[in-house]
C-alpha positions as CSV (number, residue, x, y, z in Angstrom):
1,X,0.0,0.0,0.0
2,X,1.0,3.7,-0.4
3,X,3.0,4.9,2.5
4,X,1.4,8.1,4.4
5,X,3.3,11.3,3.0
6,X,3.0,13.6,5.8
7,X,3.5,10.3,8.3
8,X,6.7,9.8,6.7
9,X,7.5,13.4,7.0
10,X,6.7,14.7,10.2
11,X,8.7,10.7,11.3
12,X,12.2,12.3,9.2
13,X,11.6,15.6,11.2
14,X,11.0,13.7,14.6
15,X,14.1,12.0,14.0
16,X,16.6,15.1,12.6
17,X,15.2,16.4,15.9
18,X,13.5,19.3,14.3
19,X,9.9,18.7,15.7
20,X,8.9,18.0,19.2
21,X,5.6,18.3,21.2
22,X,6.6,21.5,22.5
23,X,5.9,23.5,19.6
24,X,2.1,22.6,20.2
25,X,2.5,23.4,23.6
26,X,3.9,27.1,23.4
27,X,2.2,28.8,26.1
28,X,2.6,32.0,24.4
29,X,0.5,31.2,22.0
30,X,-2.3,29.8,24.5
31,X,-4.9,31.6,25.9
32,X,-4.1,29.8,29.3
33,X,-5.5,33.0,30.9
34,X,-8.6,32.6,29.4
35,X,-9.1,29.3,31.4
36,X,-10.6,30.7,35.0
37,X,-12.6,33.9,32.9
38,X,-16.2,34.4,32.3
39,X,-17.6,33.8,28.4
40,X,-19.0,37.4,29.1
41,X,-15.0,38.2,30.2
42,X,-14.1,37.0,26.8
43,X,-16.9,39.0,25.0
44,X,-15.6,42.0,26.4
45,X,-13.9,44.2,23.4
46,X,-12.5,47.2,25.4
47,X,-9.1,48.4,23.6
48,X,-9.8,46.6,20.6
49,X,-9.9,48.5,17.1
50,X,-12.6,47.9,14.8
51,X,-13.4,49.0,11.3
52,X,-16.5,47.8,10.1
53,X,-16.9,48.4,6.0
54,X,-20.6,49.2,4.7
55,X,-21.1,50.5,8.5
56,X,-23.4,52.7,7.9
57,X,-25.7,50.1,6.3
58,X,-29.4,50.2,7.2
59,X,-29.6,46.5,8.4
60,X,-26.2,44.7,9.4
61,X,-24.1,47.3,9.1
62,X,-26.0,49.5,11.8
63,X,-26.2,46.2,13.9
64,X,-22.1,45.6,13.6
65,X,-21.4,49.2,14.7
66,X,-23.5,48.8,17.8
67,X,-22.6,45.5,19.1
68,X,-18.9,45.5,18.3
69,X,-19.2,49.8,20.3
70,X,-21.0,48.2,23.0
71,X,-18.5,45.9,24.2
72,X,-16.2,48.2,24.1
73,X,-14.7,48.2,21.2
74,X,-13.8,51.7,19.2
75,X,-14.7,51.4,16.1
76,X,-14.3,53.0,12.0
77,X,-17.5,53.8,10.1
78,X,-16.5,53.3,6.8
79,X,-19.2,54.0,3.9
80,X,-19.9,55.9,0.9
81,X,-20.8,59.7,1.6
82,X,-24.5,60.0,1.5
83,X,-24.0,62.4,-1.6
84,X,-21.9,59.7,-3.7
85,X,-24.7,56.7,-2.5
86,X,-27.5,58.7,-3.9
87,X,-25.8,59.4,-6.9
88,X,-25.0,55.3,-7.8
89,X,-28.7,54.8,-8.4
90,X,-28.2,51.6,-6.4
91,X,-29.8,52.7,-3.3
92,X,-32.0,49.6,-1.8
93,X,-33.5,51.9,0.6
94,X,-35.5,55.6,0.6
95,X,-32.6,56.8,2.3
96,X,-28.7,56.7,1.7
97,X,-26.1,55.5,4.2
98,X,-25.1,58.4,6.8
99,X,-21.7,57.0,8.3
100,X,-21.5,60.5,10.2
101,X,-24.8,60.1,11.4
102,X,-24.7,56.4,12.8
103,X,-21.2,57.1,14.6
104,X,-22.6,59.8,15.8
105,X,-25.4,58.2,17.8
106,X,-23.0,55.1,18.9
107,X,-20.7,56.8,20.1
108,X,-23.2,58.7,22.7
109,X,-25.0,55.4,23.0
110,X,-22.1,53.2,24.1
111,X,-19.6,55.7,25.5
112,X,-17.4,54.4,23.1
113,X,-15.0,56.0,20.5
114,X,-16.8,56.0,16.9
115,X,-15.4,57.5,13.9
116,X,-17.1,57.8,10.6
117,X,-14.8,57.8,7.6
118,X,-16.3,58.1,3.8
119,X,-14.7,55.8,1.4
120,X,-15.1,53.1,-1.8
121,X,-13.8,50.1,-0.5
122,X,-14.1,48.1,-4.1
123,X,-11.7,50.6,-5.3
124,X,-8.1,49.5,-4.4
125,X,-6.5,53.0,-4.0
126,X,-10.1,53.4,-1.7
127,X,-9.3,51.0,0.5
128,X,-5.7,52.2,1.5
129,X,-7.3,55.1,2.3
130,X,-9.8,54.3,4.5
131,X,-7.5,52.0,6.5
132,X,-4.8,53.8,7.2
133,X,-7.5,56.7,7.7
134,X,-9.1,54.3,10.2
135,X,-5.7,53.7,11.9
136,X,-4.7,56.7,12.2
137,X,-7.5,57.8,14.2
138,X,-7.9,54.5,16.7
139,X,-4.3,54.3,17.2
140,X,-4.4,51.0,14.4
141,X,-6.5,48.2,13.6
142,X,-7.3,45.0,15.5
143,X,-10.5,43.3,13.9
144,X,-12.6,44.1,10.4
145,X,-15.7,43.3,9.3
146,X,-16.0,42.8,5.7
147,X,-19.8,43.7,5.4
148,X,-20.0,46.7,2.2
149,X,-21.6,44.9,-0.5
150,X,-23.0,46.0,-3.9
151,X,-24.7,43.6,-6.3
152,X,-26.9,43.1,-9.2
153,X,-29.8,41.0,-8.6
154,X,-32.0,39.1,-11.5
155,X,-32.4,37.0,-14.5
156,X,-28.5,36.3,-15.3
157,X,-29.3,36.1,-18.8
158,X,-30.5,40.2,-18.6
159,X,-27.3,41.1,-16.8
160,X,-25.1,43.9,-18.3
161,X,-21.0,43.8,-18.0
162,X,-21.6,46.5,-16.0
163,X,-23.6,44.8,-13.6
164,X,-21.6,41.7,-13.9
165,X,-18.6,43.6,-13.2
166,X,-20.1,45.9,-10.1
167,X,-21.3,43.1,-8.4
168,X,-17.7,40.9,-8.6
169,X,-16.4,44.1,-6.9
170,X,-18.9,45.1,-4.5
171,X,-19.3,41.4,-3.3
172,X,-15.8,39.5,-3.9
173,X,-13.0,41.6,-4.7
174,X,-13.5,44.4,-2.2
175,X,-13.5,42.1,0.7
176,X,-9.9,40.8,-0.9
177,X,-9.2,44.2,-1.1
178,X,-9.5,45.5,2.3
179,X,-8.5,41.8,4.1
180,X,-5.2,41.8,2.3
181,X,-4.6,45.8,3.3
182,X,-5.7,44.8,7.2
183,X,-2.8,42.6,7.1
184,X,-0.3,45.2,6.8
185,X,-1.6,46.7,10.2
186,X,-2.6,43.1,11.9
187,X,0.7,40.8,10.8
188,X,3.3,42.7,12.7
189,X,1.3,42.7,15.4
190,X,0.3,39.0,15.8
191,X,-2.9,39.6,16.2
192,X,-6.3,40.3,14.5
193,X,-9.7,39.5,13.3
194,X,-10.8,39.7,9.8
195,X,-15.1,38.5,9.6
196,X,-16.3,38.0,6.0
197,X,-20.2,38.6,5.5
198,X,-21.4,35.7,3.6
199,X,-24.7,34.8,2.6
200,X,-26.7,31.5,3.4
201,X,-27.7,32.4,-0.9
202,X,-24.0,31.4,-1.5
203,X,-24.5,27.9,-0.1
204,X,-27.6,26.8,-1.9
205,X,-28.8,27.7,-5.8
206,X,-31.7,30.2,-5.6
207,X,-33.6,32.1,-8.3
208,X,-32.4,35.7,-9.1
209,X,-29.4,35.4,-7.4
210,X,-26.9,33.4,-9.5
211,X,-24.6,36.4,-9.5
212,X,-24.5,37.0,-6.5
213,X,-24.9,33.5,-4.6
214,X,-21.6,32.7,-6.7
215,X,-19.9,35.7,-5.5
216,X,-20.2,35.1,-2.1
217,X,-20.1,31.4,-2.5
218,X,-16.5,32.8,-3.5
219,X,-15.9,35.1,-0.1
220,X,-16.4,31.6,1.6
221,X,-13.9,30.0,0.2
222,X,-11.4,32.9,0.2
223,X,-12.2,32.7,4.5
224,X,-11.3,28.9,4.1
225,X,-8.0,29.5,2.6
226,X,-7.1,32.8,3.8
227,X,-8.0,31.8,7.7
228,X,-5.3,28.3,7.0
229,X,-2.6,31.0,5.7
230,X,-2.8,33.1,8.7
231,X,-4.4,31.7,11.4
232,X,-0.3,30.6,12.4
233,X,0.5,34.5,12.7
234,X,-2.1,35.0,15.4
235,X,-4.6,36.4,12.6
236,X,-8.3,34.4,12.6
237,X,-9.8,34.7,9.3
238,X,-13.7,34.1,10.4
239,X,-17.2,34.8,8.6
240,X,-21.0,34.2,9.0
241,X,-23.7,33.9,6.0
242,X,-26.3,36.0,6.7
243,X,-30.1,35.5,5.2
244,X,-33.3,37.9,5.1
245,X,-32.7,40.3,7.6
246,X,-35.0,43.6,8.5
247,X,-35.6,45.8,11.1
248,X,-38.3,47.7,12.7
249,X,-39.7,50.9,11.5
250,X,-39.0,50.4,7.9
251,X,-41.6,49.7,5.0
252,X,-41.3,46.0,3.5
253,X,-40.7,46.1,-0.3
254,X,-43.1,44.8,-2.4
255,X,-42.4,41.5,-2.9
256,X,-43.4,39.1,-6.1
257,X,-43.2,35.2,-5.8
258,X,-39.7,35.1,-6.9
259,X,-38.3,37.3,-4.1
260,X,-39.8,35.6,-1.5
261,X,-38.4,32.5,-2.3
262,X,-35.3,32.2,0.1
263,X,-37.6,33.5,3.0
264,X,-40.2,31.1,2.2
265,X,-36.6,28.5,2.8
266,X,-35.9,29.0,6.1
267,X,-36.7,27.6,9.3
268,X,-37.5,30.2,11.8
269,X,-40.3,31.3,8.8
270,X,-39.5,34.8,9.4
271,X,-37.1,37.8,9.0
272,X,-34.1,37.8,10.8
273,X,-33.4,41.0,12.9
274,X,-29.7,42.6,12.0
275,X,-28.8,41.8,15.3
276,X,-29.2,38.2,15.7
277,X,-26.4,38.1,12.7
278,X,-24.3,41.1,14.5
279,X,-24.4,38.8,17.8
280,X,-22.9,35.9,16.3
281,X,-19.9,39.1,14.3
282,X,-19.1,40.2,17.8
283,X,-18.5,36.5,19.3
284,X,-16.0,36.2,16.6
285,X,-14.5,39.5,16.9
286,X,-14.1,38.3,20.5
287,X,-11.3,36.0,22.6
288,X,-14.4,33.9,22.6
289,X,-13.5,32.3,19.3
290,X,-9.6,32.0,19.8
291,X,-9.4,28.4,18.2
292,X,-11.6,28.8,15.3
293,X,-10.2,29.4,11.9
294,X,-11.6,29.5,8.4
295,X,-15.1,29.0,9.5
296,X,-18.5,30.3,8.4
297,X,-21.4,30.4,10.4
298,X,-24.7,29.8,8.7
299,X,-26.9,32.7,10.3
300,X,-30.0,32.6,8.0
301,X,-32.1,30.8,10.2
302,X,-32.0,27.6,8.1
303,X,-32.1,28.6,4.7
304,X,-29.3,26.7,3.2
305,X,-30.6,23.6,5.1
């Protein structure tokens, strides 16, 4: 029978006395103190550094800010100006993102630091921007949140290039974008937390959304590989896929049979509030999660299953 590689590998290692159990056991890389603490202990954020993309987002975006501000955390707003939203004629809602506004209110809700800071983060030049803008004012950047996203939704067969194109960037490639630009600032400090928003759409084939299913059927497998790469350097690569989430206060589209489709799907039969998704974002922002890697939590209330 074949012999097993890596057996035979890790055996030459054992024996050139280049591998011992040690290694596994370097208690500078354990979270022994974490041992006699509280979960809520763990869940506390205070002095971390968070910059949460698409933060000024009516539904998860909102949510993100105020869970990751109200455990402490200080935390980066980073959206389009109201003026350029408007102008994109891709507004889902009557009114576009206010990341002045929202930090604004979390700030004096949660007594914590909140910054708002305009900026395209599907444009690479955008992105460098915003982070080291978002640096610069918290003093650097411990965790991101990987929420902005912009996307066509339909028929694939009516799609444009344009809309082909938009959606690649405003669902896949900025998230690439701004995760490989938090690594400058998280890598030389052993230590950070990137958090992909997928989408439970991205796990099973649903009408209307081929485009954009597929594109965030991409971001999970970028947190796959990207959280084995860097996991080692003390950097957790971590996601959740979201599904139909809405909040109080704010008119319900007008749905045909085809939209309601992945709600009709899920378990819970209802909408998901913002913050049941932002609850499960700030337990893997936290020490909570210190030995996951790679993972992404289905948050859709069963509508992949």
């Amino acid at each position: 029978m074949p012999e097993d590689y890596f057996h035979t590998l890790l055996s030459a290692k054992v024996d050139a006395g280049e591998a011992s159990q040690e290694y596994w056991w370097d208690e500078s890389r354990i979270p022994l103190a974490s041992i006699d603490k509280r979960v809520t202990e763990l869940l506390d954020l205070t002095g971390k550094r968070a910059v949460i993309t698409g933060g000024a987002g009516i539904n998860l975006g909102q949510a993100c800010v105020n869970r990751l501000a109200g455990l402490g955390a200080d935390v980066a707003v980073v959206d389009l100006s109201p003026e350029v939203a408007a102008s994109s004629g891709h507004q889902r809602h009557a009114a576009p993102p206010d990341a002045t506004q929202i930090a604004k209110a979390a700030a004096e809700k949660w007594g914590a630091k909140v910054v708002p800071i305009h900026g395209d983060v599907t444009d690479w030049d955008g992105v460098n921007r915003a982070m080291a803008e978002a640096a610069d004012q918290l003093g650097g950047i411990d965790i991101l949140v990987n929420n902005a996203a912009d996307t066509a939704v339909g028929d694939f067969a009516g799609f444009t290039r344009e809309d082909i194109d938009r959606t690649a960037k405003g669902t896949l490639l900025g998230p690439i974008y701004c995760s490989r630009v938090a690594l400058d600032y998280m890598l030389p400090q052993g230590d950070g937390r990137i958090i992909n928003i997928g989408s439970e759409a991205g796990m099973s084939a649903m009408p209307l959304l081929t485009l954009y299913g597929t594109m965030k059927g991409g971001l999970a497998t970028f947190t796959r590989f990207l959280g084995k790469e860097v996991a080692r350097h003390g950097v957790r690569v971590l996601g959740v896929n979201a599904g139909s989430m809405w909040g109080p206060g704010r008119p319900l589209t007008d749905d045909v049979p085809q939209t309601l489709y992945p709600r009709a799907r899920t378990g819970i039969q209802r909408y998901e509030l913002p913050e049941e998704v932002a609850n499960m974002v700030a337990f893997l922002a936290s020490d909570a999660s210190s030995a996951m890697a790679g993972v992404m939590i289905d948050m859709g209330g069963g509508m992949s299953v």
